[in-house]
LUMROFI-177435 format. One record per residue (C-alpha): residue number from 1; residue in one letter; x, y, z. Coordinates in pm, 1 decimal, always signed. Last residue first. Example, Ala and Ser with C-alpha at 12.3 -4.5 7.8 and 13.67 -1.06 7.14 Angstrom:
<sites>
SITE;2;S;+1367.0;-106.0;+714.0;
SITE;1;A;+1230.0;-450.0;+780.0;
</sites>
This chain:
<sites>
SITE;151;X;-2227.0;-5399.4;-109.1;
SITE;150;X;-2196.6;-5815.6;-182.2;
SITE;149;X;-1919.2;-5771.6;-464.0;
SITE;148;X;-1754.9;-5520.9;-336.0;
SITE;147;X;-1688.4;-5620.4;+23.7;
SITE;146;X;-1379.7;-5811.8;-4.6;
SITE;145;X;-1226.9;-5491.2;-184.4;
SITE;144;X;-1356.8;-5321.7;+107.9;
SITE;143;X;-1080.2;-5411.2;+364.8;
SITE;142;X;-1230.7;-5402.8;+728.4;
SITE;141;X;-1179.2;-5110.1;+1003.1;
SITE;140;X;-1255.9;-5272.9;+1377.4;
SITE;139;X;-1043.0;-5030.3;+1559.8;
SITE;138;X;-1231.6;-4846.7;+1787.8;
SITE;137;X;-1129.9;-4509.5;+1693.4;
SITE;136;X;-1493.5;-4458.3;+1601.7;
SITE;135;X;-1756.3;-4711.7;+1680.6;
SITE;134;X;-2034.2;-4494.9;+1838.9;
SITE;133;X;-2052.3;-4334.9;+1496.6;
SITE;132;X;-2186.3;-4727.3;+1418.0;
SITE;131;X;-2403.3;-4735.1;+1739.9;
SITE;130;X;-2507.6;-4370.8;+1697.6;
SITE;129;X;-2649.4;-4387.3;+1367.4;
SITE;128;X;-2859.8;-4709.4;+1423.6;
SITE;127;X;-2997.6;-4530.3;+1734.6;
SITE;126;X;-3074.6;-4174.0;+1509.2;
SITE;125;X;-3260.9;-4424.3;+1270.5;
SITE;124;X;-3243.1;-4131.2;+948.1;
SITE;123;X;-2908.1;-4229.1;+876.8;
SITE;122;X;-2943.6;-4627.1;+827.9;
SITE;121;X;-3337.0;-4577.0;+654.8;
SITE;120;X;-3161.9;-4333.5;+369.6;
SITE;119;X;-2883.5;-4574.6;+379.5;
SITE;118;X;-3091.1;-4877.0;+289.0;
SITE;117;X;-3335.5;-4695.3;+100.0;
SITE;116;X;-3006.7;-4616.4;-158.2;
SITE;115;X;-2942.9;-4954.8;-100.0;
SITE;114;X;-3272.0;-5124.7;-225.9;
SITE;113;X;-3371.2;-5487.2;-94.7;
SITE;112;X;-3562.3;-5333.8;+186.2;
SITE;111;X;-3452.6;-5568.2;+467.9;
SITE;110;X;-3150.1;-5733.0;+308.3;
SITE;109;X;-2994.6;-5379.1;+257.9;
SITE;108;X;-3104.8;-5272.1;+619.1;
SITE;107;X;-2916.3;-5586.2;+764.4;
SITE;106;X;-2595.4;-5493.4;+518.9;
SITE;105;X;-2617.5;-5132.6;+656.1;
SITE;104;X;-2606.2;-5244.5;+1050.2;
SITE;103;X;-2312.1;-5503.4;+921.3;
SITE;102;X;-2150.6;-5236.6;+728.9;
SITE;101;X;-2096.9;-4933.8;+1022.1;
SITE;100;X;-1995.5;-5180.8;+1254.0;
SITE;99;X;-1740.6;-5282.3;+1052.1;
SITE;98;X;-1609.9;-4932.4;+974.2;
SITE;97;X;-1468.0;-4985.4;+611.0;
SITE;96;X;-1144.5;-4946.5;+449.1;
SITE;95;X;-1001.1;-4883.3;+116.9;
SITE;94;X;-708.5;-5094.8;-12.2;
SITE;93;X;-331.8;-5018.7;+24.5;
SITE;92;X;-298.4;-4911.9;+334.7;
SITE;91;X;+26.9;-4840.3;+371.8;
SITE;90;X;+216.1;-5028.7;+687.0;
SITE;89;X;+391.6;-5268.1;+527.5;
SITE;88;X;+622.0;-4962.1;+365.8;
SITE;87;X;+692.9;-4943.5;+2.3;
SITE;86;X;+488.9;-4587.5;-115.2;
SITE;85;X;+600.8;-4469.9;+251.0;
SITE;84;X;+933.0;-4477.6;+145.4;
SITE;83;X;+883.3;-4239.4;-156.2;
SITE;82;X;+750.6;-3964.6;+61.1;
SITE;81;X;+1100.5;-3887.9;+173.2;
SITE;80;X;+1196.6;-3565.8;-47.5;
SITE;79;X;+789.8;-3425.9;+97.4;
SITE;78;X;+829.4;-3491.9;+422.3;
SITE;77;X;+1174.2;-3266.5;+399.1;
SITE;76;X;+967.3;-2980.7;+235.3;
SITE;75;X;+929.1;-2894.4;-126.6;
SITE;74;X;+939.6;-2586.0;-331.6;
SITE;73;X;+1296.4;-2443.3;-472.8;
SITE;72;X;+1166.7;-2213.2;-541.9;
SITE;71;X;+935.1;-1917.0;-501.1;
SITE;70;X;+1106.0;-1663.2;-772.0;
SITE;69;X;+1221.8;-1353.9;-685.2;
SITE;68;X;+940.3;-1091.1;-704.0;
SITE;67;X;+950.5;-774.1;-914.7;
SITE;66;X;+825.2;-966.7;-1183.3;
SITE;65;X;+502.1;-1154.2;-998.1;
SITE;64;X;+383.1;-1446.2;-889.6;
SITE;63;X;+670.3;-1629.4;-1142.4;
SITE;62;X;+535.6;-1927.2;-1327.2;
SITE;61;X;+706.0;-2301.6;-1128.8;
SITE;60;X;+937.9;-2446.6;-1337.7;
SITE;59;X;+1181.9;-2612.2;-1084.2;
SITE;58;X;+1054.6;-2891.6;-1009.4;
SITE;57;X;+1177.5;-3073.6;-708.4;
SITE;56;X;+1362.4;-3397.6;-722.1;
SITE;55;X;+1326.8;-3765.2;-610.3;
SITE;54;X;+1493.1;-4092.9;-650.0;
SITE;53;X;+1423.1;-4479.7;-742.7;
SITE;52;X;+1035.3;-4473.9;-726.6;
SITE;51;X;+969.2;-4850.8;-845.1;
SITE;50;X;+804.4;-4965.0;-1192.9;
SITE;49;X;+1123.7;-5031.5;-1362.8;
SITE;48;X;+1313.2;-4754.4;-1249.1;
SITE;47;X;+1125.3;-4394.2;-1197.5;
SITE;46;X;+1260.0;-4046.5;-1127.4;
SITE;45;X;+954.3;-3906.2;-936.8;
SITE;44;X;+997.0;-3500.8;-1041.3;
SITE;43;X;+840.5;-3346.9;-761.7;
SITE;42;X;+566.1;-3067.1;-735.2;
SITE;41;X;+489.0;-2866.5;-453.5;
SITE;40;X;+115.7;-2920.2;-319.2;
SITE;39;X;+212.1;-2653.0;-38.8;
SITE;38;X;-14.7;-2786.4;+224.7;
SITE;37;X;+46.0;-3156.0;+224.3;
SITE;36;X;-208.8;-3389.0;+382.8;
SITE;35;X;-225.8;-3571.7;+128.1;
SITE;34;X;-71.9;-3409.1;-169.0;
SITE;33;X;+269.0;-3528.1;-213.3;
SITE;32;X;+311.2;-3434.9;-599.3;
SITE;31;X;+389.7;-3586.7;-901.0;
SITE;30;X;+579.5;-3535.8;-1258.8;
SITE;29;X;+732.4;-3816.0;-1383.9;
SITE;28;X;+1085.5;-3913.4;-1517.6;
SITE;27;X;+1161.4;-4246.6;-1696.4;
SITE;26;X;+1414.4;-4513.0;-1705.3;
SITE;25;X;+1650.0;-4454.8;-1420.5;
SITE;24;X;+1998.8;-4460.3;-1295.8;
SITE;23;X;+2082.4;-4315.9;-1016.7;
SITE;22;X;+2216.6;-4668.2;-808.8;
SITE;21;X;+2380.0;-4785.1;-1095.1;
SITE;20;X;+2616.1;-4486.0;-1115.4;
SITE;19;X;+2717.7;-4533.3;-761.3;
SITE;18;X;+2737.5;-4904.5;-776.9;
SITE;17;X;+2998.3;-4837.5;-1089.3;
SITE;16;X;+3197.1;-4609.0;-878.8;
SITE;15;X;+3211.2;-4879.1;-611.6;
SITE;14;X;+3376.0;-5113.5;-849.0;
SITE;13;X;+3682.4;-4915.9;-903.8;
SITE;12;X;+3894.6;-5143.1;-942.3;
SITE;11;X;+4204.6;-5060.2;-996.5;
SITE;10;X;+4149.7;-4740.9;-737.3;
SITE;9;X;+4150.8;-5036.1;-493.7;
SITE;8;X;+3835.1;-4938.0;-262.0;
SITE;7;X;+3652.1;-5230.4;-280.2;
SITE;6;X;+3935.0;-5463.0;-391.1;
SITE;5;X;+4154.5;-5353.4;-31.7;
SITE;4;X;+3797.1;-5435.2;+157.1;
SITE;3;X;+3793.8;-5763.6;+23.1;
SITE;2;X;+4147.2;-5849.2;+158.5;
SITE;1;X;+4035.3;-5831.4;+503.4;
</sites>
């Protein structure tokens, strides 16, 4: 176990290094969490080459009033870990579609050639409407950026 001596030998000092590395960043920008978030508080996204490295709150938010303290720090623990779900597989990263929902409007589209009609026609057929409202929860969402082109 002679690697773990170098590790920590105060000779070394390597891990002080992998410290400093790991805050290290090339720009700072201003963001906030605001799906779903009630506060909107804003963050400071400390950025490394195109990738969120670390997270702060701002801290220069106007005062509500003088005789108030001021209302910081802002943020909430959801808030300091929102940068993981910006690199987990499950983000959906393209907007989806009901299928159901696209396949009744695609047959209207064909039918009257005009897409505005096509809706129009789609929400006014209460049966239509119910088959693809019908569909929710179901599952069966579809990516729409292989939809664009024939929408």
């Amino acid at each position: 176990m002679s690697w773990i001596k170098d590790i920590i030998s105060p000779q070394t000092r390597r891990w002080e290094e992998f410290y400093r590395n790991r805050f290290q960043h090339d720009r700072v920008v201003r963001s906030t969490h605001g799906v779903n978030c009630t506060g909107g508080c804003s963050w400071q996204i400390h950025v490394k080459d195109g990738i969120v490295v670390w997270e702060t709150q701002q801290l220069d938010y106007p005062l509500l009033e003088d005789s108030l303290p001021p209302y910081e720090p802002r943020g909430c623990q959801r808030g300091i870990s929102f940068s993981w779900y910006l690199y987990s597989p499950l983000r959906i990263k393209y907007p989806l579609i009901r299928g159901a929902l696209i396949d009744l409007y695609r047959e209207e589209k064909e039918r009257t050639g005009d897409s505005l009609k096509a809706w129009e026609n789609l929400q006014n057929d209460s049966e239509k409407r119910m088959k693809y409202q019908k569909a929710r929860g179901m599952q069966g969402l579809v990516f729409c950026n292989s939809l664009v082109g024939s929408i």
